[in-house]
The first five atom37 places (N, CA, C, CB, O) and aatype in JSON, in Angstrom:
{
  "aatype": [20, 20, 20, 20, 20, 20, 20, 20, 20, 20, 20, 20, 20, 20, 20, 20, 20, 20, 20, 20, 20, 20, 20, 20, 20, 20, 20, 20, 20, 20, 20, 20, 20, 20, 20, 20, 20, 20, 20, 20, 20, 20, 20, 20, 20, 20, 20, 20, 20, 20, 20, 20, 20, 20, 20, 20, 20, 20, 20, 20, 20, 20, 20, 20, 20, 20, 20, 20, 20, 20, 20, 20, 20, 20, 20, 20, 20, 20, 20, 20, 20, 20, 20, 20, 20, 20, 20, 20, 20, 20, 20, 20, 20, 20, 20, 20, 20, 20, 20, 20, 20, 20, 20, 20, 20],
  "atom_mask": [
    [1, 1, 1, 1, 1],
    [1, 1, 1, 1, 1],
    [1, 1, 1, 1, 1],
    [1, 1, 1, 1, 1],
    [1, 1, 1, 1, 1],
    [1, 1, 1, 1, 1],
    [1, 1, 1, 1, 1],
    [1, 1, 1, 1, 1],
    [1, 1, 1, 1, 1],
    [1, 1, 1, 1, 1],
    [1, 1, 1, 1, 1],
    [1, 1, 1, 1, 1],
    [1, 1, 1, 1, 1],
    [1, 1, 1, 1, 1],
    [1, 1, 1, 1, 1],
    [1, 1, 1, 1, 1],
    [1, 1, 1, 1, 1],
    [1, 1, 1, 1, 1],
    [1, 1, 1, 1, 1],
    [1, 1, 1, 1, 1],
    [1, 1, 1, 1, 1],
    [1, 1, 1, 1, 1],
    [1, 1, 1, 1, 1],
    [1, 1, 1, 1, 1],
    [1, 1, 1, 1, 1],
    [1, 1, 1, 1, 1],
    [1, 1, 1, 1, 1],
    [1, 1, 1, 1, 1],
    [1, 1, 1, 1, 1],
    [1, 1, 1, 1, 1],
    [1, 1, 1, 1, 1],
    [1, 1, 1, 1, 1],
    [1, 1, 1, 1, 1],
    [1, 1, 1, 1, 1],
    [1, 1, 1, 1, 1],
    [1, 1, 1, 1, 1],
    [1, 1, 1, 1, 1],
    [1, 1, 1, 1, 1],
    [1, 1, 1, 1, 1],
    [1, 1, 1, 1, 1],
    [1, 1, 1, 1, 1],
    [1, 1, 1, 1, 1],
    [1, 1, 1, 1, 1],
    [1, 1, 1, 1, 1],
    [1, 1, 1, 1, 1],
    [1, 1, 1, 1, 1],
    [1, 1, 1, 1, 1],
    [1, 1, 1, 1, 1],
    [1, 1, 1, 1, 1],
    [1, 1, 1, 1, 1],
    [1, 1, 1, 1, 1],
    [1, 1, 1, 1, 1],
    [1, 1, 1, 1, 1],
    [1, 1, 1, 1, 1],
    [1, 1, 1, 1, 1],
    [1, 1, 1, 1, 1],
    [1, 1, 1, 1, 1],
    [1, 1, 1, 1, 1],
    [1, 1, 1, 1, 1],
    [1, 1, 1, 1, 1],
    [1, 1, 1, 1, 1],
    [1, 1, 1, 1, 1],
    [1, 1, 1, 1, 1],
    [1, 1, 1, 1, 1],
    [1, 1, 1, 1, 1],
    [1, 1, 1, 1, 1],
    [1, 1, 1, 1, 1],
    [1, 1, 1, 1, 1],
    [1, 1, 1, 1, 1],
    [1, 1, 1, 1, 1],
    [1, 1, 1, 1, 1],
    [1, 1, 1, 1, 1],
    [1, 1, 1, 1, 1],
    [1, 1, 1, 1, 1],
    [1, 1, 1, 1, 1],
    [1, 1, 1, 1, 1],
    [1, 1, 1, 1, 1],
    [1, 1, 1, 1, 1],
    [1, 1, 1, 1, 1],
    [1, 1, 1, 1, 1],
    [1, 1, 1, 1, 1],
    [1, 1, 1, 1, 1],
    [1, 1, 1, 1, 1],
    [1, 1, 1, 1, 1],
    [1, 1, 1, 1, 1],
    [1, 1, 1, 1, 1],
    [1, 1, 1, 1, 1],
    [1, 1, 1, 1, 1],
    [1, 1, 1, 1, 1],
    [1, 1, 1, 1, 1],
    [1, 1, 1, 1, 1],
    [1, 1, 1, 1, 1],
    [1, 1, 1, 1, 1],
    [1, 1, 1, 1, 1],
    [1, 1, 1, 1, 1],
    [1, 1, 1, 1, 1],
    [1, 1, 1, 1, 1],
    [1, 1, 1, 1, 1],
    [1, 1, 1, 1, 1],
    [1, 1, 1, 1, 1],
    [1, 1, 1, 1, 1],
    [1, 1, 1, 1, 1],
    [1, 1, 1, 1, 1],
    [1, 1, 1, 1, 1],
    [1, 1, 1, 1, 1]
  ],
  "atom_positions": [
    [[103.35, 123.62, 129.48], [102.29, 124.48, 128.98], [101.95, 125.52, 130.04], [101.04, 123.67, 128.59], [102.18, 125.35, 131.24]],
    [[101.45, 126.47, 129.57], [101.27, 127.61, 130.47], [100.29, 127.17, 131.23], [100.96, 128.92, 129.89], [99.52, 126.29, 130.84]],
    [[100.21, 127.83, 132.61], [98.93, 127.49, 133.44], [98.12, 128.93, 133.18], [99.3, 127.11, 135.29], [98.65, 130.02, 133.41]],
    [[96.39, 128.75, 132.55], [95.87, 130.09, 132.86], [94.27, 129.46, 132.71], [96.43, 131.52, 131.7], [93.61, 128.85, 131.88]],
    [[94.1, 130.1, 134.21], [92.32, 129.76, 134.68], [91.82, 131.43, 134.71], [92.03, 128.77, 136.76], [92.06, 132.39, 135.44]],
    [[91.33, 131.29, 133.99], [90.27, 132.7, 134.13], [89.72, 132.7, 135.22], [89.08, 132.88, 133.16], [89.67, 131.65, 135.85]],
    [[89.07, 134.04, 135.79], [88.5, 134.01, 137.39], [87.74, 135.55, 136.76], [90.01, 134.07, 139.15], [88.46, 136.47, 136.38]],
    [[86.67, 135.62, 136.74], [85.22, 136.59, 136.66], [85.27, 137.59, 137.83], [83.66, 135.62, 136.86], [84.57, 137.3, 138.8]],
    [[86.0, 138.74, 137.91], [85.5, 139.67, 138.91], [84.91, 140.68, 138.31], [86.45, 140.16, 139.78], [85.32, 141.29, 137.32]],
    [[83.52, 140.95, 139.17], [82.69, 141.98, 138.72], [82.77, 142.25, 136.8], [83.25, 143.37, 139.68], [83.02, 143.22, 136.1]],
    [[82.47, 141.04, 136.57], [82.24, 140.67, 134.79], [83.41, 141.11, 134.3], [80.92, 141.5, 133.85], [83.55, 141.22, 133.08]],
    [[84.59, 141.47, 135.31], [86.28, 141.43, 133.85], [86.66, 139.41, 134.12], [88.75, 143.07, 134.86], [86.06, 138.45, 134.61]],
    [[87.46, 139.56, 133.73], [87.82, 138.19, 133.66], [89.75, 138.34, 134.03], [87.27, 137.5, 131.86], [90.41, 139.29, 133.61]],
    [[90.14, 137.59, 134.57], [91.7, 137.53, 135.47], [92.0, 136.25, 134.82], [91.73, 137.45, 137.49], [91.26, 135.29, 135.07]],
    [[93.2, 136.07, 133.86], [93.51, 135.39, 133.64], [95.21, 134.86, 134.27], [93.09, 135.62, 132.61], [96.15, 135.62, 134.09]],
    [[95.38, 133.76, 134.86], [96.85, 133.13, 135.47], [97.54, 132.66, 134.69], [96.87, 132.12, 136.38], [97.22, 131.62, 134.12]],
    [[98.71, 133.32, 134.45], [99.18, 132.75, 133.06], [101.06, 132.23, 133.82], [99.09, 134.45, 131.38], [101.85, 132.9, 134.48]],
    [[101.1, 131.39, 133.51], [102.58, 130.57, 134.26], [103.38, 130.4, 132.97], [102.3, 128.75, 135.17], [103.24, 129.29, 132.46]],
    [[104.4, 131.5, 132.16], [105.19, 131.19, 131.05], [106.12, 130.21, 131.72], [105.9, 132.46, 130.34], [106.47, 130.07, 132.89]],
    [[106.57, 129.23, 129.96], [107.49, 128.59, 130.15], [108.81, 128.57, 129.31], [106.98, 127.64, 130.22], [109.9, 128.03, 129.47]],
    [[108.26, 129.43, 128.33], [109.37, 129.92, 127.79], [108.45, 131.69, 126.84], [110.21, 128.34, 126.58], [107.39, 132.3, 126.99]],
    [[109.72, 131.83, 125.9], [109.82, 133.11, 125.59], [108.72, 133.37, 124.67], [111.12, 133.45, 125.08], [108.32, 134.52, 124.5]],
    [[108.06, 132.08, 123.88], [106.83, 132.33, 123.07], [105.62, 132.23, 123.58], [106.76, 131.59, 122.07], [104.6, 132.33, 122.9]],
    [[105.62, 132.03, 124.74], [104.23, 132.34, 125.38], [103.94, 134.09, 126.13], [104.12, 131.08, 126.7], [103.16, 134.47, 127.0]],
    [[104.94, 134.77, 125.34], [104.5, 136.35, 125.29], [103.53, 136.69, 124.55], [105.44, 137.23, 124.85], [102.85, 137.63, 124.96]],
    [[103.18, 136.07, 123.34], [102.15, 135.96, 122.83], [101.15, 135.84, 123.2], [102.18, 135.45, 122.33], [100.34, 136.7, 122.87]],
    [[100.66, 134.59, 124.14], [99.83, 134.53, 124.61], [99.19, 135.54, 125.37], [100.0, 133.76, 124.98], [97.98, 135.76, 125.28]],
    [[100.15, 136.33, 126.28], [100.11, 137.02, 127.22], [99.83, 138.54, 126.99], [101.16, 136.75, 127.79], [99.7, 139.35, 127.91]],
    [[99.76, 138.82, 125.7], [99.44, 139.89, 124.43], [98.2, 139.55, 124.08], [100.39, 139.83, 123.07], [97.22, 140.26, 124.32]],
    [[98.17, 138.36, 123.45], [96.8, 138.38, 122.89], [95.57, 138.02, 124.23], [96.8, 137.12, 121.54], [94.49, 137.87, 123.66]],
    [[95.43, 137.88, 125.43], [94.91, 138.01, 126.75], [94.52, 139.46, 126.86], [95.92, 137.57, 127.86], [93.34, 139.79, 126.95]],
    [[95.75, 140.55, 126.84], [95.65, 141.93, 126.9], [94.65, 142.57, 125.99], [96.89, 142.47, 126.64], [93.77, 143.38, 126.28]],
    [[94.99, 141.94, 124.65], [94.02, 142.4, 123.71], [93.04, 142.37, 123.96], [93.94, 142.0, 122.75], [92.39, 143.41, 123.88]],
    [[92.19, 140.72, 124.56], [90.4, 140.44, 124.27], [90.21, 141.45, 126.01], [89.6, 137.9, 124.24], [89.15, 141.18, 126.57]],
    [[91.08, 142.43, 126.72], [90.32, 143.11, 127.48], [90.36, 142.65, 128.33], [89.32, 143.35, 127.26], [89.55, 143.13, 129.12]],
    [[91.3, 141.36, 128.96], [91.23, 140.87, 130.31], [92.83, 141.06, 131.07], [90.68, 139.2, 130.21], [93.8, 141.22, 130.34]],
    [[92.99, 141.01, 132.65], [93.45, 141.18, 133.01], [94.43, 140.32, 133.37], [92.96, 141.62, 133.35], [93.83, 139.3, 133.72]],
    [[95.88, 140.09, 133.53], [96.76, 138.66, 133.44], [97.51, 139.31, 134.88], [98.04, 138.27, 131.65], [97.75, 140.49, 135.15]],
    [[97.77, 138.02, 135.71], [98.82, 137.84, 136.64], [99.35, 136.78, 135.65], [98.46, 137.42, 138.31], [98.84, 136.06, 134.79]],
    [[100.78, 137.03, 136.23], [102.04, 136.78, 135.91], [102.67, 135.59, 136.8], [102.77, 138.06, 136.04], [102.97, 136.07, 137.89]],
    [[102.88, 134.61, 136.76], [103.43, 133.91, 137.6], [105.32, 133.31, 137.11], [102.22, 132.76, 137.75], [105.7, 132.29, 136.55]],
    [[105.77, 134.04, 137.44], [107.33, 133.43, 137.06], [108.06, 132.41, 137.62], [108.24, 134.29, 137.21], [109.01, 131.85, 137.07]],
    [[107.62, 132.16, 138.7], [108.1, 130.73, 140.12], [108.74, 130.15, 139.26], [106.83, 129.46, 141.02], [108.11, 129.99, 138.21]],
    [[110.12, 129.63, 139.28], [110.68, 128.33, 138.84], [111.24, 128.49, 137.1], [109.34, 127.09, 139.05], [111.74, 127.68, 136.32]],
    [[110.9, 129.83, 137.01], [111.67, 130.07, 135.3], [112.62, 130.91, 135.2], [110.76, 130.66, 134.15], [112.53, 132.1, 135.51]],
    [[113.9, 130.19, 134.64], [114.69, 130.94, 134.04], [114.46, 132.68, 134.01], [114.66, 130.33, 132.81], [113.59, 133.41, 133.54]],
    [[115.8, 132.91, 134.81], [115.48, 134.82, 135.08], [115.41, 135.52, 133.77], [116.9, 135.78, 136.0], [114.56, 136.37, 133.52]],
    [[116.79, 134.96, 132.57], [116.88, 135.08, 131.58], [115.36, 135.55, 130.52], [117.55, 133.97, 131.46], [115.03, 136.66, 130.09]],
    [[114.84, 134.5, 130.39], [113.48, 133.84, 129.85], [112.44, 135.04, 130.42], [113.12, 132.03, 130.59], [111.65, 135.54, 129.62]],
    [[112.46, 135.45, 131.66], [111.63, 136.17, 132.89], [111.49, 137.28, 132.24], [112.3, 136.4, 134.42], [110.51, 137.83, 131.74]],
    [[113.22, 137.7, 132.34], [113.22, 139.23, 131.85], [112.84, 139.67, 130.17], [114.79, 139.76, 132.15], [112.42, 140.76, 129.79]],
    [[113.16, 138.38, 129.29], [112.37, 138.96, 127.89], [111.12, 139.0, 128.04], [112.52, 138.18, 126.61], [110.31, 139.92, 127.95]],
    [[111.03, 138.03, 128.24], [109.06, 137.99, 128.7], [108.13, 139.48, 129.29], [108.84, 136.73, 130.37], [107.02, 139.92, 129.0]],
    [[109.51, 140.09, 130.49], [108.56, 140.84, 131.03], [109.03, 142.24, 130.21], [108.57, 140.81, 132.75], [108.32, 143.25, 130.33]],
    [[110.4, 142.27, 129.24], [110.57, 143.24, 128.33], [109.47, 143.52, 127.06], [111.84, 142.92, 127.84], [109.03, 144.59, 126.65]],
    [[109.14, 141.86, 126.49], [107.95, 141.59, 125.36], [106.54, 142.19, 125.78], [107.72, 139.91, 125.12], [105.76, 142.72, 124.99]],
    [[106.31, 142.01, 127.33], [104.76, 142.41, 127.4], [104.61, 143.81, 128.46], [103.77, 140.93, 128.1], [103.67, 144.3, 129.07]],
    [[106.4, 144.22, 128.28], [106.2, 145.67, 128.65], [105.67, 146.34, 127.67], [107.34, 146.35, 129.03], [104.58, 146.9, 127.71]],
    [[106.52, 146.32, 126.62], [105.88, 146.67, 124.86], [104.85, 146.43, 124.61], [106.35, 146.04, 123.69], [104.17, 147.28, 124.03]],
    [[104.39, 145.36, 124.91], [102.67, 145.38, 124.68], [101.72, 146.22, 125.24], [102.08, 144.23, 125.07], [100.79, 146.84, 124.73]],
    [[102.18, 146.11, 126.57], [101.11, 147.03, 127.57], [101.36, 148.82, 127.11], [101.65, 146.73, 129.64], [100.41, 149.6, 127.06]],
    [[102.44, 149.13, 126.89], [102.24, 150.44, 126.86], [102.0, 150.84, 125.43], [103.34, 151.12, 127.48], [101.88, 152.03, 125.12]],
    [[101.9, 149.57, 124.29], [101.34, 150.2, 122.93], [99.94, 150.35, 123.04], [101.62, 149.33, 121.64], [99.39, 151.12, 122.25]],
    [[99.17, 149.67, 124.0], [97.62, 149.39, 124.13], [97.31, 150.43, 125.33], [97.18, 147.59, 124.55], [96.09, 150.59, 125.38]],
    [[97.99, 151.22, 126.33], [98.08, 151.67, 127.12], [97.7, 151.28, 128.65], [97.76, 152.4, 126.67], [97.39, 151.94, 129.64]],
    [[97.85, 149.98, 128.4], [97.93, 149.04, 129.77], [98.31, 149.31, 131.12], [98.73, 148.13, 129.6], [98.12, 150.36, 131.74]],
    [[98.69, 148.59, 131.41], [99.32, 148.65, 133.21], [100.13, 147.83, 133.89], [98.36, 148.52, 134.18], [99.45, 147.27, 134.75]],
    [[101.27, 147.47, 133.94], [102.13, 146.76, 134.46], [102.9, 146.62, 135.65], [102.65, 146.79, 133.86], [104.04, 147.07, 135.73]],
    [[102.5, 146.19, 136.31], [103.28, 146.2, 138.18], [103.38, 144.94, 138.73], [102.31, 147.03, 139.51], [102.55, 144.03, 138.72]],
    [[104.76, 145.0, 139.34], [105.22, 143.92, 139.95], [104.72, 143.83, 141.58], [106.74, 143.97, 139.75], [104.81, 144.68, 142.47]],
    [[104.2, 142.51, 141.61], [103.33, 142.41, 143.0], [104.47, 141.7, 144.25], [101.72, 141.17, 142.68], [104.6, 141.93, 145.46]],
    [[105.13, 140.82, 143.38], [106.11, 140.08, 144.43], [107.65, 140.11, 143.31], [105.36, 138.06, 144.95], [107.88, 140.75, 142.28]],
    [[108.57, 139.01, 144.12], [109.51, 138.86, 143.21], [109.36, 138.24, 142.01], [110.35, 138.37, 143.68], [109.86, 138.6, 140.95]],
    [[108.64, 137.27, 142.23], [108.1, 136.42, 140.96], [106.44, 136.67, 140.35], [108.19, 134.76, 141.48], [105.81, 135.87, 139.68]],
    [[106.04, 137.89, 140.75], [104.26, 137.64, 140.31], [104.42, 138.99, 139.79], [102.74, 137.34, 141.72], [105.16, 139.76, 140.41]],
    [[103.85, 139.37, 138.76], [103.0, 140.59, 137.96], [101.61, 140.71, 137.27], [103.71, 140.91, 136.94], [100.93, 139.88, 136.68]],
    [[101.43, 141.84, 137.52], [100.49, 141.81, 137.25], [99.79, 142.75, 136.34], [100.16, 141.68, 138.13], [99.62, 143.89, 136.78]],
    [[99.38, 142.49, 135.17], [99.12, 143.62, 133.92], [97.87, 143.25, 133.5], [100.2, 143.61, 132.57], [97.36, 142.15, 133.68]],
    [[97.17, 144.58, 132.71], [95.68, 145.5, 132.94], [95.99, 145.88, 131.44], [95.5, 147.07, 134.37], [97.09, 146.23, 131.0]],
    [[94.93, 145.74, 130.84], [94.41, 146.3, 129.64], [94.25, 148.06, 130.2], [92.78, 145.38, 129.13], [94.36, 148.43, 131.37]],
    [[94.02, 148.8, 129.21], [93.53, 150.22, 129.62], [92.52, 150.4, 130.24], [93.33, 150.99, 128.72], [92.33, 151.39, 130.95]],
    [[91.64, 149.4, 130.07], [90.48, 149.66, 130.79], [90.19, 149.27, 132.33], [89.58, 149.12, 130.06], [89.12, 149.18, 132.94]],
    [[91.44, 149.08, 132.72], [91.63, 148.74, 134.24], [92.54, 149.19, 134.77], [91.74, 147.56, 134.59], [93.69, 149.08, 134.36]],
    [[92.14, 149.89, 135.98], [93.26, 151.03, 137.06], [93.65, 150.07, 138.17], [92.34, 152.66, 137.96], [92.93, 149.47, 138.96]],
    [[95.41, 150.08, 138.01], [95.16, 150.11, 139.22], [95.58, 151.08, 140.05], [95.45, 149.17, 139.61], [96.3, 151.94, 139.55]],
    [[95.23, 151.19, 141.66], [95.22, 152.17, 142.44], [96.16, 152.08, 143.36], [94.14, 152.34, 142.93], [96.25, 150.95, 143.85]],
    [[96.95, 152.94, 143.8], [97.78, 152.13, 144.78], [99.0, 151.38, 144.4], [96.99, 151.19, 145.32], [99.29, 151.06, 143.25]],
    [[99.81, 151.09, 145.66], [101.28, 150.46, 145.59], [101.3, 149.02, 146.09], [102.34, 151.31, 146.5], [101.69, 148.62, 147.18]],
    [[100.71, 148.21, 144.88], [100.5, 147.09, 145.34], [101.29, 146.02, 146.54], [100.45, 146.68, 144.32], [100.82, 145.28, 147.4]],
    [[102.84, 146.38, 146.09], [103.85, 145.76, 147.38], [103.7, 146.29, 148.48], [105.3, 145.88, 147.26], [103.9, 145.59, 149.47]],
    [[103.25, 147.83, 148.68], [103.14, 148.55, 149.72], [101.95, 147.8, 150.17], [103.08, 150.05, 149.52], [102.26, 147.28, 151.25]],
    [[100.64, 147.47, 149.83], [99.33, 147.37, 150.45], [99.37, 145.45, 150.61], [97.89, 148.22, 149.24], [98.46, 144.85, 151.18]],
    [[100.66, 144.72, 149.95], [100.51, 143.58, 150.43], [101.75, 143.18, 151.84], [100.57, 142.68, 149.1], [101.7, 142.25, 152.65]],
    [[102.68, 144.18, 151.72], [103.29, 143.98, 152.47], [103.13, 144.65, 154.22], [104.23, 144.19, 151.74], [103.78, 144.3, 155.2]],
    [[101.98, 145.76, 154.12], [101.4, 146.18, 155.25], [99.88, 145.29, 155.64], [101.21, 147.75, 155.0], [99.22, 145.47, 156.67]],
    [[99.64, 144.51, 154.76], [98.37, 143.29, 155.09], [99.05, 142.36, 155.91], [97.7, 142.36, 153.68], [98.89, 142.25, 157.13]],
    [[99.87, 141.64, 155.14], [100.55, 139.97, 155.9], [101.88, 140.71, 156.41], [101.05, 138.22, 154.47], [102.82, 141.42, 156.05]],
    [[101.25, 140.01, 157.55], [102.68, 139.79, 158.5], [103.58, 138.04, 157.96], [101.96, 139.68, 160.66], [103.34, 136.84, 158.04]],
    [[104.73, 139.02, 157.41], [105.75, 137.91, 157.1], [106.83, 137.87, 158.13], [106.42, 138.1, 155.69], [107.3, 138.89, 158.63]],
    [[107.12, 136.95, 158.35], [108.5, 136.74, 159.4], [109.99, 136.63, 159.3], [108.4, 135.69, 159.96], [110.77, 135.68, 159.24]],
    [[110.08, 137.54, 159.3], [111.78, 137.92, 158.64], [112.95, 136.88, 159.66], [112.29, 140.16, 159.0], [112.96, 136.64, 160.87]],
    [[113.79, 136.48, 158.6], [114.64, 135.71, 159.08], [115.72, 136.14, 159.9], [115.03, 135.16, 158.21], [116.5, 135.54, 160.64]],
    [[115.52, 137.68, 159.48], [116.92, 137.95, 160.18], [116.46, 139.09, 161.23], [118.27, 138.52, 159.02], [117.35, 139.94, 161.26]],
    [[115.45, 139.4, 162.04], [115.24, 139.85, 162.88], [114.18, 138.98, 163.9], [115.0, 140.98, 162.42], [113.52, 138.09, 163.36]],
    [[114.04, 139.19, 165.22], [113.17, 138.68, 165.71], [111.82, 139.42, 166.26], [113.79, 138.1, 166.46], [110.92, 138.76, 166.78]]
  ]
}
C-alpha cells in the first residue's frame, strides 16, 4: 500500500505518497485535485512501473496546470497550480549537503 502522511505547511497540506504499482496514479491525481502538494517517493520500484507513473501524473499536472520536478533520483515532487515552485531544486539541495563522492577525495 502506498505510504502517504500529510504534513500542514503554512495551512497547504504535503502529502508522501510511496507508489507500488501503476494504479496508484490515481491516487496521486486525485491528491493534486483536493489542492495539496505530493512528494513522490520511488525507492525500491520497478523503473518500468516509475516511468508510467511519472508519464500518468505528468498528464495530470499539466491538464490542472501543476508543477512537476525531480528532487533526487528517486523523489519528485508535484504542486497543484496554486503552488510555485522557485528555484532549481537539485541545484539548492545539492549546494546545501555536502555529499561525499566516491570517486574523488
Amino acid at each position: 500500500t502506498p505510504m502517504r502522511t500529510p504534513r500542514k505547511v503554512n495551512g497547504m497540506e504535503v502529502c508522501v505518497i510511496k507508489p507500488t504499482m501503476f494504479e496508484d496514479s490515481r491516487e496521486i491525481t486525485e491528491t493534486l485535485l483536493s489542492n495539496r502538494t505530493v512528494v513522490l517517493n520511488f525507492e525500491g520500484l520497478d523503473m518500468d512501473v516509475a516511468q508510467r507513473i511519472i508519464d500518468f501524473t505528468s498528464g495530470s499536472c499539466f491538464a490542472i496546470g501543476g508543477n512537476l520536478q525531480k528532487v533526487s533520483g528517486s523523489i519528485f515532487l508535484v504542486t497543484p497550480r496554486s503552488v510555485d515552485i522557485s528555484g532549481d531544486l537539485q541545484d539548492i539541495i545539492s549546494s546545501s549537503i555536502d555529499i561525499p563522492s566516491v570517486y574523488g577525495r
